[in-house]
NUKEBA-7801 format. One line per field, with one value per residue (C-alpha): residue number from 1; residue in three letters; y, z, x. Coordinates in nm, 3 decimals. Example, Ala and Ser with C-alpha at 12.3 -4.5 7.8 and 13.67 -1.06 7.14 Angstrom:
% NUKEBA-7801
num	1,2
residu	ALA,SER
v	-0.450,-0.106
w	0.780,0.714
u	1.230,1.367
//
This chain:
% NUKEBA-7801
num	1,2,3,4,5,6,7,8,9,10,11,12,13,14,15,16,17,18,19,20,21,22,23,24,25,26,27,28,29,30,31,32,33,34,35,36,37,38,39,40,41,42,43,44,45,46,47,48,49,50,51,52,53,54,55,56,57,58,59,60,61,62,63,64,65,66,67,68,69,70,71,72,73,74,75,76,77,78,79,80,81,82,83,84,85,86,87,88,89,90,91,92,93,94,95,96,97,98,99,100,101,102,103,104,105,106,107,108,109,110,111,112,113,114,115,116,117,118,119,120,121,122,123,124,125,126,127,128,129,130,131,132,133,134,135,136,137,138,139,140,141,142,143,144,145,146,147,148,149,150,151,152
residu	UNK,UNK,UNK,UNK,UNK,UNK,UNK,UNK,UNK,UNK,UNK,UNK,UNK,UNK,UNK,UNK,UNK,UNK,UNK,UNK,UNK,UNK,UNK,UNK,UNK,UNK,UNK,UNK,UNK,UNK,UNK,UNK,UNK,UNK,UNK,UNK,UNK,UNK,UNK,UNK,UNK,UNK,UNK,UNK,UNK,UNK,UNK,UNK,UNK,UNK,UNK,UNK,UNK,UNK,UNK,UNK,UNK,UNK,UNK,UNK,UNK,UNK,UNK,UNK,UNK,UNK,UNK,UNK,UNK,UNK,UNK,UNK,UNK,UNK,UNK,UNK,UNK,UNK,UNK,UNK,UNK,UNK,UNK,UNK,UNK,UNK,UNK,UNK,UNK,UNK,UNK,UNK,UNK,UNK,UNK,UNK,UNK,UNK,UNK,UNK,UNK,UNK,UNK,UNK,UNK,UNK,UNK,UNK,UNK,UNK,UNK,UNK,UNK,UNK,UNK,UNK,UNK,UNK,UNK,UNK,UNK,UNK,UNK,UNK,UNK,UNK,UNK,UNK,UNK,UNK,UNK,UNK,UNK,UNK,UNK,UNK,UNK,UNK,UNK,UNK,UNK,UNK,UNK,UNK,UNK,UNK,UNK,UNK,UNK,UNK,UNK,UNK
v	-0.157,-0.119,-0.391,-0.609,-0.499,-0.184,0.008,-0.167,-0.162,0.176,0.223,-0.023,0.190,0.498,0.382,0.204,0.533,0.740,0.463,0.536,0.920,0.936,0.685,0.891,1.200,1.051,0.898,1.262,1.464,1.167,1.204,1.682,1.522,1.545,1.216,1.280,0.933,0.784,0.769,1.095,0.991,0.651,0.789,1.074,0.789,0.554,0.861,0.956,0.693,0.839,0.497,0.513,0.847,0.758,0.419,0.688,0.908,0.598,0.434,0.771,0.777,0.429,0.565,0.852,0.645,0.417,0.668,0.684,0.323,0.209,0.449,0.340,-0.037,0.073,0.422,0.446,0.661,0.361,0.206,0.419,0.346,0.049,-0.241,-0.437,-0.109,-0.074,-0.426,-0.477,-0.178,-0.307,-0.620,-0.527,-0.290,-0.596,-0.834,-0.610,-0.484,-0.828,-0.955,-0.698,-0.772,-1.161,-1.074,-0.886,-1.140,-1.432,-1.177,-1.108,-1.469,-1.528,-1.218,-1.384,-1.730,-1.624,-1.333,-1.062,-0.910,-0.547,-0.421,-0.045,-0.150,-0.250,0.077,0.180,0.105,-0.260,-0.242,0.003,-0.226,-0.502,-0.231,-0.149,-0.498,-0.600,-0.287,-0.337,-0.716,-0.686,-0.379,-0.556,-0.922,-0.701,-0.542,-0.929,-1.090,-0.802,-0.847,-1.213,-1.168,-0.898,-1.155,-1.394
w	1.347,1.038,0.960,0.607,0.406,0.650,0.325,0.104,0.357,0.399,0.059,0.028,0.313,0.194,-0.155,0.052,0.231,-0.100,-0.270,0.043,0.064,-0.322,-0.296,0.038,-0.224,-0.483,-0.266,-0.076,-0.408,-0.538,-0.210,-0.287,-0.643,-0.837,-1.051,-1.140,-1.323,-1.294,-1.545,-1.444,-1.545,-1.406,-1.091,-1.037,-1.027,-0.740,-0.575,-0.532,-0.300,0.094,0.157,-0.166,-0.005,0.343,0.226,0.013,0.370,0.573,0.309,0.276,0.663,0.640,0.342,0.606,0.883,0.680,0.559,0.908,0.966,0.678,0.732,1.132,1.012,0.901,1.027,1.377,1.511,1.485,1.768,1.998,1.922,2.060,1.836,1.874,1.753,1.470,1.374,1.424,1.131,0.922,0.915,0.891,0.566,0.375,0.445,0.307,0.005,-0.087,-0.024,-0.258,-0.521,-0.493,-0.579,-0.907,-1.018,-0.955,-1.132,-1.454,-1.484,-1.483,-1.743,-1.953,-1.959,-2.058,-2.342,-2.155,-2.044,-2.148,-2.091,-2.083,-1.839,-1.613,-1.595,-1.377,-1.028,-1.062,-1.101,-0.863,-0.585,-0.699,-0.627,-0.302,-0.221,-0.300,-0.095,0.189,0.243,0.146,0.384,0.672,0.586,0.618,0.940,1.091,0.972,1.150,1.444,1.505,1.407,1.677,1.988,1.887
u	2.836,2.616,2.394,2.426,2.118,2.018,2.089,1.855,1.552,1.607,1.531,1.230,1.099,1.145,0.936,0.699,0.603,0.629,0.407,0.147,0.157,0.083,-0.166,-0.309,-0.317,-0.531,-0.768,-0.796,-0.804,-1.116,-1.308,-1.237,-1.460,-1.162,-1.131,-0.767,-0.681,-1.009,-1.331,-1.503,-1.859,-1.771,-1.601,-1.868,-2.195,-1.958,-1.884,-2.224,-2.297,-2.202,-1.998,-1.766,-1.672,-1.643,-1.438,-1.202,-1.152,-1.104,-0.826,-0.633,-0.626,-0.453,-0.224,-0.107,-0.084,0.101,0.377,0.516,0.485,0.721,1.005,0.969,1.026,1.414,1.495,1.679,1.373,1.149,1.316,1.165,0.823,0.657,0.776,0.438,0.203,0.496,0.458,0.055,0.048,0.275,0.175,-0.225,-0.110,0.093,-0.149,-0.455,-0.226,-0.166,-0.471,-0.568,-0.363,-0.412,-0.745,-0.703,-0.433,-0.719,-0.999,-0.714,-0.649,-1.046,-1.082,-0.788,-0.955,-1.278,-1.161,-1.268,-0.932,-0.889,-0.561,-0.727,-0.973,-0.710,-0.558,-0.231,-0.422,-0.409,0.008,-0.004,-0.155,0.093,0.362,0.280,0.220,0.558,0.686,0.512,0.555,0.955,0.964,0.787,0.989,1.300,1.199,1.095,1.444,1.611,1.457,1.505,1.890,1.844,1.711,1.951
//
């Protein structure tokens, strides 16, 4: 028998791993040097330094490892992969997304109460890392409901 609401996590996985594998692809095509998105001249002098890089490889490693770990939260497949390893990942990826986002909320609010908010400066990324935020931690919610309907 089909669960109530296996449909609709099924979905919020299936964007939460899309959100990750395009996020995975810009941060792979910025640390190739191509600022697709970005300031170039802005992008080119951060890049520069040899730990902007090396944080870009290391957080498109977690975008691909992360593609795989939100569809395993609702597809039938996931079940066969240890649940704790499943869950430590997922819960390590909404808790740094929104962690992440907290943060630029707090900075925007500062921005707005001081007059220096620029709506341009802001860009797409900040909504972006609201996005996945909201993915991950409904995705991962989801997947933690389920499973204590499932031991009782």
């Amino acid at each position: 028998m089909r669960r109530l609401g296996a449909g609709r996590h099924r979905v919020i996985a299936i964007a939460a791993a899309v959100w990750a594998f395009v996020f995975a692809i810009f941060h792979i095509v910025w640390a190739a040097g191509w600022y697709v998105g970005l300031d170039a001249e802005g992008a080119r002098e951060a890049f520069a330094t040899p730990w902007k890089w090396a944080y870009d490889v290391v957080v498109a490693g977690m975008c691909v490892v992360a593609v795989p770990t939100a569809l395993a939260l609702a597809m039938p497949w996931g079940q066969r992969i240890s649940r704790r390893l499943v869950a430590a990942l997922a819960w390590t990826g909404a808790v740094l997304l929104v962690l992440r986002a907290a943060a630029s909320i707090i900075q925007t609010g500062y921005e707005i109460v001081t007059g220096r908010f620029s709506a341009a400066r802001m860009g797409i990324w900040e909504p972006w890392f609201y996005l996945g935020a909201t993915l991950f931690a409904a995705n991962v919610w989801m997947y933690s409901r389920r499973r204590a309907v499932d031991v009782t």
